[in-house]
N, C-alpha and C positions, 0 to 999 in steps of 0.2 A: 809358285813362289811361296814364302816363308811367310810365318806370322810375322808383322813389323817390331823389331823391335823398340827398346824406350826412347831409343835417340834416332835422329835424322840428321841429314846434310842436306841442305838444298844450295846448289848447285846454279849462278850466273852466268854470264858470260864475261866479265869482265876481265882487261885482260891480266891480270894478278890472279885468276880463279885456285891455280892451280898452285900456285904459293900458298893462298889461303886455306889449302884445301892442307898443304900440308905442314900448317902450324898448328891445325889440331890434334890433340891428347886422344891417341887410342882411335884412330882414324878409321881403322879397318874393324873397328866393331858396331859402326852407324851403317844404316840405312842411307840411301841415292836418292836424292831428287833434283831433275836437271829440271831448268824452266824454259824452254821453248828453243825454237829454233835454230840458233845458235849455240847455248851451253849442252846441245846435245852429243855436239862431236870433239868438244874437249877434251876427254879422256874417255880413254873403253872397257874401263873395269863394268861391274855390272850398276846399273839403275833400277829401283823399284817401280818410279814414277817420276812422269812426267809432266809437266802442268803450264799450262797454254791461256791467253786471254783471246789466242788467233787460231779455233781450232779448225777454220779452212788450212791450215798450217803443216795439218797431222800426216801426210801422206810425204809431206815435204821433208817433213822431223825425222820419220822413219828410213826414207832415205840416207838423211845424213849422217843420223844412228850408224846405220849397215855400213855405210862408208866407210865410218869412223873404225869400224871390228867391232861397236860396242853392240850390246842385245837389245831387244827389241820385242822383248817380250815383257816388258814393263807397262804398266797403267795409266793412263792417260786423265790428267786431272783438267775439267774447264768450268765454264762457265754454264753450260747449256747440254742440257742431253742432244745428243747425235749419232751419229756413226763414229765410232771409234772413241767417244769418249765412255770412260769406265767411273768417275765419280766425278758429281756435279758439286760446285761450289757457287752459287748464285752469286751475281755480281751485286756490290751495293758501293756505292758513288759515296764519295770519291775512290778514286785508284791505287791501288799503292802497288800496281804492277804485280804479274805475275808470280815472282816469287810471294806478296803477301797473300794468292789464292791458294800459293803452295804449301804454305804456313796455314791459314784457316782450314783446309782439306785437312793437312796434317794432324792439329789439333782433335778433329773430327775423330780420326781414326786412331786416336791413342795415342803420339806422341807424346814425353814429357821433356825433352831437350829436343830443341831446333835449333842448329846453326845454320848462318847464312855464310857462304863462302863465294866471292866474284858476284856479291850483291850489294853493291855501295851506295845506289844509289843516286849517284854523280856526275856529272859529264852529258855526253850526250851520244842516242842512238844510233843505230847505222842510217834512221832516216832522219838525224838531223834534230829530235826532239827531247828537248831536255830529261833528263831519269829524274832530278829535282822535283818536275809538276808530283810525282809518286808520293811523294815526304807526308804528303797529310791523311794517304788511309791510312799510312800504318799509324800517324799522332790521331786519327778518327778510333781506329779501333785497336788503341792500344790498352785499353781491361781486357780484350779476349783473350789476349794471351800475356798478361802481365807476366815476367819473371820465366816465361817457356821459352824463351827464341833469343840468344843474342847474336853479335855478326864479327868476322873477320879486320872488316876492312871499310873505309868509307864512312858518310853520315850512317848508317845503319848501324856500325859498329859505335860511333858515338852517340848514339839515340840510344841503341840497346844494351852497351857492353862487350866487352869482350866474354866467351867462354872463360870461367876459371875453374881446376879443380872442386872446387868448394861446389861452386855449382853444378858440376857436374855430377857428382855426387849427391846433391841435394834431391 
């Protein structure tokens, strides 16, 4: 794989992802990052990485990657060294759900724009549990990434902003 470039996508599952995905400016020159299980098999262009808070999960992900036509040769971002994962992000409480391990990984490795796209934050899981409880890591740790990450869609997008030129440039 390529050095990462300055900008990322990280990639929800919600189901707008792909609307979200394509109201942004110059789309095809960010970097992929789907976040777990489900926003793996939403589109098959390529992913860089992919980042899990359930990385019993990985063999599952992988499949549905290969289903999808997408690759599979992407990096696996978790909480905990194992099998199959490739960069660790330690977990610290509260939650703000995988996409924000996907975003602190991110930061890690050099991003300087993060958008979040089909990550709203909103509604409720496939098992029934509110995305809402997520809201306070990112308000816990939001100086980590002051002014690096905004969102498409959802409370995320009104917590962080929308992408604008201006900033994307900046």
């Amino acid at each position: 794989m390529n050095e990462p470039t300055n900008h990322l996508i990280i990639t929800g599952s919600a189901p707008d992802v792909l609307i979200d995905i394509a109201g942004v400016p110059r789309v095809c020159s960010y970097d992929f990052m789907a976040i777990g299980l489900d926003a793996v098999a939403k589109y098959a262009w390529p992913i860089k990485y992919m980042a899990t808070y359930h990385p019993v999960e990985i063999p599952e992900i992988r499949k549905r990657r290969e289903q999808a036509g997408g690759n599979t040769d992407y990096r696996v971002v978790s909480m905990e060294a194992r099998d199959g994962v490739d960069i660790v992000e330690p977990f610290r409480p509260p939650s703000g759900s995988s996409s924000l391990l996907g975003v602190l990984a991110a930061l890690r490795m050099g991003y300087r724009r993060i958008i979040l796209c089909g990550c709203p934050l909103i509604g409720k899981n496939a098992a029934a549990g509110n995305y809402e409880t997520f809201q306070a890591g990112w308000i816990e740790r939001a100086d980590e990434f002051q002014d690096r990450v905004r969102s498409m869609s959802g409370w995320t997008k009104k917590y962080l902003g929308r992408p604008t030129e201006e900033w994307l440039n900046g």
